[in-house]
C-alpha positions in Angstrom: 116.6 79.8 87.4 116.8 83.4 85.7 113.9 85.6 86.3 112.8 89.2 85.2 110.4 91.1 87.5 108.9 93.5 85.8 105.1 95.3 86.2 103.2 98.5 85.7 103.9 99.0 82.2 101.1 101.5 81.4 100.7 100.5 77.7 99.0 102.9 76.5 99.7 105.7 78.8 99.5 109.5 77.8 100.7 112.2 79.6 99.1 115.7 79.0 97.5 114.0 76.6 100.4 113.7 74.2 100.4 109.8 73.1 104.0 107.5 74.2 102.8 104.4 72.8 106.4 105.0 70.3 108.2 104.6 73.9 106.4 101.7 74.5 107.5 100.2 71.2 111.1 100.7 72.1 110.7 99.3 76.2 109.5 96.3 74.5 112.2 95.9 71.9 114.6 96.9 74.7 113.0 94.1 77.1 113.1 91.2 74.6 116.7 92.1 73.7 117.2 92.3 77.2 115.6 88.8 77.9 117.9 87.0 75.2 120.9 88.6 75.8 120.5 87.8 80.1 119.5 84.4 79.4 116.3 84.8 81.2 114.2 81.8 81.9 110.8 83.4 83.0 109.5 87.1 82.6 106.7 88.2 85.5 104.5 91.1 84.9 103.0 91.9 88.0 100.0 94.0 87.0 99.0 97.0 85.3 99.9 95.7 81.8 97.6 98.4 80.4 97.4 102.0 81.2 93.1 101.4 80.9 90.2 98.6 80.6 90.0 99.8 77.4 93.5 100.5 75.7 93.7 101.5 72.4 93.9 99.2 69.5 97.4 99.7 69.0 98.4 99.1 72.4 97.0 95.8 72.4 98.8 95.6 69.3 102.4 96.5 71.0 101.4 93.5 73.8 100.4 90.9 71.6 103.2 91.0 69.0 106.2 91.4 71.9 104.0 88.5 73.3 104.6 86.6 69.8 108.1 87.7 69.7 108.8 86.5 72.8 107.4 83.2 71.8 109.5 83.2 68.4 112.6 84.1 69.4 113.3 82.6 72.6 112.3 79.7 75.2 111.3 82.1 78.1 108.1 81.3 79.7 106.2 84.5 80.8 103.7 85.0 84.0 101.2 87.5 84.1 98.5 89.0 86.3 96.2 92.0 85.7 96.5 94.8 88.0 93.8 97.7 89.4 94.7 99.4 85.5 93.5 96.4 83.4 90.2 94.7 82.4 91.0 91.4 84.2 88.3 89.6 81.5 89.8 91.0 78.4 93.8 90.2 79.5 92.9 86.7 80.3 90.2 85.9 77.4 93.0 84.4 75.0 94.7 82.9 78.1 94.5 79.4 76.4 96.1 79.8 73.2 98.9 82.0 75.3 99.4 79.0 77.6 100.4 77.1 74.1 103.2 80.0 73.6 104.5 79.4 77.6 102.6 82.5 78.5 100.6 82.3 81.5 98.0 85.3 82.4 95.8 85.1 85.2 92.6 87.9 85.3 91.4 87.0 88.6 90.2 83.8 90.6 87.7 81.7 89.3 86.7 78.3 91.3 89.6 78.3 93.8 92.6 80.4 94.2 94.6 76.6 93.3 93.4 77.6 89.7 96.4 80.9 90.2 99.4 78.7 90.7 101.6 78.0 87.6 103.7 75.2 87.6 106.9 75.6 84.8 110.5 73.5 84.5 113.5 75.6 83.2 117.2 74.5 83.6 116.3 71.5 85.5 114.7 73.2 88.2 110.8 73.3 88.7 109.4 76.4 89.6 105.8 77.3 91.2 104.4 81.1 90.8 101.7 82.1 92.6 99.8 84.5 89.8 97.6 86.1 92.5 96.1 89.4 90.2 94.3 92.8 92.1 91.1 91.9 93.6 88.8 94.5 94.9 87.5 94.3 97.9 83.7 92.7 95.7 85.6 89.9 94.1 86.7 88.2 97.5 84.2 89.8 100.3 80.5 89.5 100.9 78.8 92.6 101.3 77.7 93.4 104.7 75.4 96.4 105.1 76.9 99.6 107.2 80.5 97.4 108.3 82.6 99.6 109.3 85.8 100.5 107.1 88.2 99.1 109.5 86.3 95.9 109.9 86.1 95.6 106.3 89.9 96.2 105.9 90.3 93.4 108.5 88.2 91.0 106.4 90.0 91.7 103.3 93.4 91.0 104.8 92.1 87.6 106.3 90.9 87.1 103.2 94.0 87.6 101.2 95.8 85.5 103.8 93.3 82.4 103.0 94.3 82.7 99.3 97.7 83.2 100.0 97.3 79.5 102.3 95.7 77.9 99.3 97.9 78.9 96.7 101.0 77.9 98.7 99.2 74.2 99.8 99.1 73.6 96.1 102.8 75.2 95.5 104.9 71.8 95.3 108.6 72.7 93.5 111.8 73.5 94.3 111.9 77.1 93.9 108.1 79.3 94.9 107.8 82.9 94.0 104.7 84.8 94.7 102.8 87.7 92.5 100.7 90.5 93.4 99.9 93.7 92.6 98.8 95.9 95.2 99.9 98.7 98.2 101.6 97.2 101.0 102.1 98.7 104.1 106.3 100.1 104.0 106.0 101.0 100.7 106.0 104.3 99.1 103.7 105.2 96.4 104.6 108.4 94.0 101.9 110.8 92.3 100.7 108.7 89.6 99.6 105.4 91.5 95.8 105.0 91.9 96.0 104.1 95.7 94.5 100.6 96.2 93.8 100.8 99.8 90.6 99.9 101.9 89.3 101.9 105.0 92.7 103.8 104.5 94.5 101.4 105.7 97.4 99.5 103.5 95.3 96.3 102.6 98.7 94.2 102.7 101.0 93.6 105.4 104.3 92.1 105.9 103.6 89.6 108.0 100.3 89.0 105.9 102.9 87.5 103.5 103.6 83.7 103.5 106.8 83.1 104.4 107.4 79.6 103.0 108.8 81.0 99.8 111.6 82.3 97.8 110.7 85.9 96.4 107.7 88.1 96.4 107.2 89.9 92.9 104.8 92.9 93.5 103.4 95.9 91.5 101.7 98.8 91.8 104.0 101.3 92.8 106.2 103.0 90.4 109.6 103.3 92.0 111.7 100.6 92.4 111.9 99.4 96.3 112.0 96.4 98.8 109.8 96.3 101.8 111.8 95.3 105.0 110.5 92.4 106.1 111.9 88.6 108.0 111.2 87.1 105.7 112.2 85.9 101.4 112.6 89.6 99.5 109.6 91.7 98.7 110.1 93.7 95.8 108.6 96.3 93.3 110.4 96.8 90.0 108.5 99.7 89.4 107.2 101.3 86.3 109.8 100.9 83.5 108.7 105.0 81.8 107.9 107.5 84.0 104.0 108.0 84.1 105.0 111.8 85.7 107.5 114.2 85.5 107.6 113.8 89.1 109.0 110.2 88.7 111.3 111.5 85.6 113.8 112.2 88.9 114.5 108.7 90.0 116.1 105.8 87.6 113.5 102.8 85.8 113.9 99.1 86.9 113.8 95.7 86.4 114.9 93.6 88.3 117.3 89.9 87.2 116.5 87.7 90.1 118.5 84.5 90.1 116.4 81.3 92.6 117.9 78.0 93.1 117.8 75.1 95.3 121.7 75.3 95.8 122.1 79.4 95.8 120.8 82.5 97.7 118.6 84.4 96.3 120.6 87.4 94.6 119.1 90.3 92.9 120.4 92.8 90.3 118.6 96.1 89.4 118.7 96.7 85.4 118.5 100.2 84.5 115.9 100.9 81.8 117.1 103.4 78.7 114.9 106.7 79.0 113.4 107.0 75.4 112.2 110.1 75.9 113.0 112.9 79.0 110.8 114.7 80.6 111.4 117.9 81.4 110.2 120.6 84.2 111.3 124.3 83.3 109.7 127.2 85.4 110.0 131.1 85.2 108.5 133.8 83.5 107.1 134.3 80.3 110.0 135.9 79.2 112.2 133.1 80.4 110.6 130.4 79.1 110.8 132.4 75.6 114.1 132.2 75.9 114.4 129.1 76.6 111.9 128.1 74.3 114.6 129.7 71.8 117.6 128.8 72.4 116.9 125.4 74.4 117.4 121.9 73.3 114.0 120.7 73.7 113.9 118.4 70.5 112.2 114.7 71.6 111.8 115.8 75.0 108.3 116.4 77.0 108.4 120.0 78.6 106.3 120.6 81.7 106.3 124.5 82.1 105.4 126.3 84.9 104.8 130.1 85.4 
């Protein structure tokens, strides 16, 4: 089974508040091509599908018609979970007439964390994803008046971990791949991440992690990384634009992750096109004039510093 990990697209994301939803348009026209031409069986987008709880109109515009295109034009299912960016309410409301297309979003829990699992069949092989989204600390922890911060961390990782137990008792396939979107401790977050940490502590550990499954799909952080660990991969695609010129210096990722029965688990980084650069210049006034005339700063984002 073919799968593309992907998260932390940002729709809607503006930087200096100069609008990219064009390089949006062509990441998802780049994706889809991407998706028919790999032969992938099942795209993951592990959170933060939107920049903001309220994107603009023609954000949710960009989503929704990739999400029909998807739908039209191939036979790849589609998992995905809001992150710490998204309203979980708003991505999940037309989660039943997705599910018809062979898209599956989960917003949060809502009886049991059973109700996150997603069972799907491609290439003879069935598949189980655990579609666990960002929970704060409120949707999963009773309040307890003046806990301290470490003891609440505590409690929030026991609590993940009894989620984690429940999805996986109610996991039965041949291949198991887990979602999430959150900080975990080994990772390295960039300038652009909205830390998701409780007590200041990395909610997440390693060894918090089941380890009766085959790959961990995570997002949040915006460079492409794997977290050392015993046990399956642990893996963050990272953001496929740069949401800074800070992270204009590394390559964007997604990653073609091939599961089977009869195969290890192998893993291939896909380098996403830059539609757009962004550039940091600095000097003086009478530099940047110069530059400014004789540059090539057509297309480009220019971050000038004096």
């Amino acid at each position: 089974m073919r799968i593309l990990h992907t998260s932390d697209w940002h729709i809607g994301k503006k930087i200096y508040g100069e609008d990219r939803l064009d390089e949006h348009a062509r990441f998802l026209d780049w994706l889809l091509e991407t998706i028919i031409n790999r032969d992938v069986d099942v795209l993951l987008v592990s959170g933060d599908v939107f920049d903001s709880s309220m994107p603009p109109a023609r954000a949710t515009d960009l989503y929704y018609r990739f999400l029909f295109n998807l739908y039209e034009k191939t036979r790849t299912h589609a998992v995905i979970i809001a992150g710490n960016h998204d309203s979980a309410v708003r991505l999940a409301a037309p989660g039943q007439f997705l599910k018809m297309a062979r898209m599956h979003v989960v917003g949060g829990i809502r009886d049991s964390a059973k109700d996150c699992v997603v069972h799907l069949d491609a290439n003879g092989q069935t598949a189980a994803f655990a579609a666990v989204p960002y929970l704060n600390e409120s949707d999963i922890l009773p309040h307890i008046p003046l806990e301290a911060e470490i003891e609440r961390s505590l409690r929030y990782r026991e609590a993940m971990k009894r989620i984690y137990d429940e999805c996986l008792s109610a996991m039965d396939a041949d291949i198991k791949v887990f979602m999430g979107h959150y900080f975990i401790q080994g990772g390295t977050s960039g300038d652009s991440e909205r830390l998701v940490q409780i007590g200041g502590i990395a909610p997440v550990r390693t060894d918090d992690l089941p380890g009766d499954v085959d790959y961990i799909a995570l997002g949040h952080l915006h460079s492409p990384q794997q977290i050392k660990g015993d046990g399956c991969p642990v893996m963050y695609p990272g953001s496929p634009l740069p949401l800074s010129f800070k992270e204009a210096e590394y390559d964007k990722k997604v990653l073609l992750v091939d599961l089977g029965t009869d195969v290890a688990c192998n893993i291939e980084e896909v380098t996403v096109p830059v539609f757009r650069k962004l550039v940091r210049v600095k000097g003086t006034p009478d530099d940047l004039t110069q530059l400014a005339n004789f540059g090539d700063w057509k297309d480009k984002y220019i971050e000038a510093k004096v």
